[in-house]
C-alpha positions in Angstrom: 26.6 -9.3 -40.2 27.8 -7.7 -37.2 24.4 -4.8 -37.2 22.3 -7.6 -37.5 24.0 -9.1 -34.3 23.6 -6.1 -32.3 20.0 -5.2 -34.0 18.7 -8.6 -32.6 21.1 -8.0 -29.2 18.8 -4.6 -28.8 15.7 -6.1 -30.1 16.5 -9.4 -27.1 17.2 -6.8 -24.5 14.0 -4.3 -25.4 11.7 -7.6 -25.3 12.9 -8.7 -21.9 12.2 -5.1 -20.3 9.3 -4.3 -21.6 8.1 -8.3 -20.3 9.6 -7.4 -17.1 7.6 -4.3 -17.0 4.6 -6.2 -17.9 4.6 -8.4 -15.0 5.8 -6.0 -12.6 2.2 -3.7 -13.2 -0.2 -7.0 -13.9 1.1 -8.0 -9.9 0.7 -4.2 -8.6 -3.0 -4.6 -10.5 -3.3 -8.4 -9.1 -2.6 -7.1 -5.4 -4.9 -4.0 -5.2 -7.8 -6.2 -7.0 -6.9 -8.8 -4.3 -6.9 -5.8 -1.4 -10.3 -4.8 -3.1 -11.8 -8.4 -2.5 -10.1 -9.6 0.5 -8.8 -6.9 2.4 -9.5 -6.7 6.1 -8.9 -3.2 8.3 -7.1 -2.3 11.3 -5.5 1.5 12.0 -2.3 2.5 11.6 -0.3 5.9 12.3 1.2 7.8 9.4 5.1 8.4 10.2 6.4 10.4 7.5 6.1 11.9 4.3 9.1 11.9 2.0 8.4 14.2 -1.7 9.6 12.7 -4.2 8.7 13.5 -8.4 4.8 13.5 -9.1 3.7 12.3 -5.6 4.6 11.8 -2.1 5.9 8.4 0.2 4.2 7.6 2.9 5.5 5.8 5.9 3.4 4.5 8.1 3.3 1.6 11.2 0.1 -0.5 11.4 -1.0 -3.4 13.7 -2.5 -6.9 12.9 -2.3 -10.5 14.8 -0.7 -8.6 17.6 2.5 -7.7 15.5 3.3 -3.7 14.3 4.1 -3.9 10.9 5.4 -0.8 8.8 4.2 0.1 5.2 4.9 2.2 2.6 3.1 3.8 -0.2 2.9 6.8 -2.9 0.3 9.3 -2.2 -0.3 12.7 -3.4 -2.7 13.8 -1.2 -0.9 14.0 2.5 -0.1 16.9 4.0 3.4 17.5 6.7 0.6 18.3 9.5 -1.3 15.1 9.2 2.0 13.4 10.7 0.7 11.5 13.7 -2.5 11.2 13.0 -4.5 7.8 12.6 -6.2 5.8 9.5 -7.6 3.2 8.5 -4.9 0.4 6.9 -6.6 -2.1 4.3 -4.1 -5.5 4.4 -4.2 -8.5 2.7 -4.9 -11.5 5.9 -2.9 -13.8 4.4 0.2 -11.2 3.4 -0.2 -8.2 5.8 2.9 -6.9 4.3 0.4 -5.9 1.2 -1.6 -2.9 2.9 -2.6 0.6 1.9 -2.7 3.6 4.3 -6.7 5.0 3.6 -5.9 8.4 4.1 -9.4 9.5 3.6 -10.9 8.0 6.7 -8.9 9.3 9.9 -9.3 7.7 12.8 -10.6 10.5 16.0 -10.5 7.7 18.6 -8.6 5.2 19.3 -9.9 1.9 20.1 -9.2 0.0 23.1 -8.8 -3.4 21.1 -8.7 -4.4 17.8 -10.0 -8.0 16.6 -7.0 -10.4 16.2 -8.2 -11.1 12.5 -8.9 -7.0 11.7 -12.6 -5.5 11.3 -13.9 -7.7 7.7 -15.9 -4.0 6.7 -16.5 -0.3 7.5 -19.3 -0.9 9.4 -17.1 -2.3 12.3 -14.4 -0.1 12.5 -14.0 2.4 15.6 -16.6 5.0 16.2 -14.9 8.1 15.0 -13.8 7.5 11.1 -14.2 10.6 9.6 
C-alpha cells in the first residue's frame, strides 16, 4: 500500500513539472511569435556579456517612449569587444519589457531622435545598420 502511495506521489509530482515546463516554453514560443508579428525597433547598447554553459548573457540598455529600459538575453554569438557597441532592439509596444538585442545589425550612427512609438520596419531605421 504504502509503494503505491509514493508511486502515485512521484507520478503527481512528475505530471506537475513536466506541465509546468510545458507552459513555461509554449509562452517563450508565444512571445517571440508575438515579437515576430508586432515588434517595433529602437537601438540599444550591449553592456555585458556574462558566459555561462552552452551560450552567453547578454546585458544590454535600450530606449522606447522616452524611458531606458534594460534587457537581457542568451546569445552565443557576442564577442567581449563588441561591448559598447549599438543594435537594433525588437520590443513588444505594448510590453517593452519583451525585447531582443539583434545583434546582427549594428548600429554605425547614432540617430539624433528616435520616434516615440519606435521605427514599425527596417526600412526606417538609422542610416548606418550594417
Amino acid at each position: 500500500m504504502l509503494d503505491k502511495v509514493i508511486y502515485n506521489s512521484k507520478t503527481i509530482g512528475l505530471t506537475i513539472f513536466l506541465i509546468v515546463i510545458l507552459i513555461m516554453i509554449s509562452r517563450v514560443l508565444y512571445q517571440e511569435n508575438e515579437l515576430l508579428k508586432r515588434g517595433v525597433f529602437t537601438y540599444g547598447i550591449l553592456l555585458d556579456i556574462k558566459a555561462t554553459t552552452g551560450a552567453n548573457d547578454i546585458f544590454y540598455k535600450y530606449y522606447f517612449h522616452g524611458d531606458t529600459l534594460l534587457g537581457t538575453d542568451g546569445n552565443d554569438a557576442p564577442k567581449r569587444s563588441m561591448i559598447g557597441n549599438y543594435y537594433l532592439v525588437k520590443l513588444l509596444p505594448e510590453n517593452p519589457k519583451i525585447s531582443e538585442l539583434l545583434i546582427e545589425y549594428k548600429i554605425h550612427q547614432i540617430p539624433d531622435s528616435i520616434p516615440y512609438n519606435g521605427w514599425k520596419d527596417l526600412a526606417h531605421t538609422p542610416l548606418g545598420v550594417e
